[in-house]
C-alpha positions as CSV (number, residue, x, y, z in Angstrom):
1,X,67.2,107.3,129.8
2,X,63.7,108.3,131.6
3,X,60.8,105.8,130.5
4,X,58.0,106.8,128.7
5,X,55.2,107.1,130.9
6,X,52.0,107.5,128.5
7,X,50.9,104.0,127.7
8,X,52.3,102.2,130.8
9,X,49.5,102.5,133.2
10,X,46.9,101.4,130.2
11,X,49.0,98.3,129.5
12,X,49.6,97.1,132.9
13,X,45.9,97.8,133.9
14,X,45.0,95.6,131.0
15,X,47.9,93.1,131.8
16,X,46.4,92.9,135.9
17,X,42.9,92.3,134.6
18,X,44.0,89.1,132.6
19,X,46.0,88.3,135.5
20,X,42.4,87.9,137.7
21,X,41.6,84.7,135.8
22,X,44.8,82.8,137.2
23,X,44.3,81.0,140.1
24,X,44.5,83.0,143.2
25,X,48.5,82.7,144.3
26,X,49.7,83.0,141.1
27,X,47.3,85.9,139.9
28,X,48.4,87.5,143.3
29,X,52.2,86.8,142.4
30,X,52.0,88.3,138.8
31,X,49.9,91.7,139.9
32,X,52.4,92.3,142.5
33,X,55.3,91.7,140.2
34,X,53.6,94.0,137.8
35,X,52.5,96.5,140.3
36,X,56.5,96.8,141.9
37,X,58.0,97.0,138.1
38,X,56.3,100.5,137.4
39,X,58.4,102.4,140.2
40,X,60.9,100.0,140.9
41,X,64.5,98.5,139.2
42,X,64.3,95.1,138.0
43,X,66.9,93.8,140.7
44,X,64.5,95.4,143.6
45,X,61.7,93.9,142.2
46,X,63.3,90.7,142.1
47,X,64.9,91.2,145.9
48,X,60.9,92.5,147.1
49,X,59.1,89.2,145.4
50,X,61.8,86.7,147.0
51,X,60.2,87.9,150.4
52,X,57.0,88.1,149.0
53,X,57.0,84.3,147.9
54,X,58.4,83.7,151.0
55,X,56.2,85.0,153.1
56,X,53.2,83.3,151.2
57,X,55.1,79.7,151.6
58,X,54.7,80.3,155.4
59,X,51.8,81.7,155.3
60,X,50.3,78.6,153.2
61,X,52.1,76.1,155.1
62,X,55.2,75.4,152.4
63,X,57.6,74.6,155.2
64,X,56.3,71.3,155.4
């Protein structure tokens, strides 16, 4: 079963400009989430973010 793509874009769009008024990781968090679930199967989304937060935990010092 294909998805339908006509109102997609509009919704996310809309959904990624609410998102802007979170603070700055999690904002960045949600968009990408967003972004990756247009193309992409909900497991792969979930595999891609796990590196994603990841990467921004070492990148913001979260080891510690």
């Amino acid at each position: 079963m294909s998805k339908p793509n006509n109102d997609y874009p509009d919704i996310n769009k809309l959904i990624i400009e609410k998102l802007k008024a979170f603070p700055d990781a999690v904002s960045e968090l949600a968009i990408k989430a967003v972004q990756l679930s247009e193309d992409l199967p909900e497991a792969t989304v979930y595999e891609l973010m796990q590196g994603h937060i990841r990467d921004m935990a070492r990148k913001d010092g979260g080891e510690d």
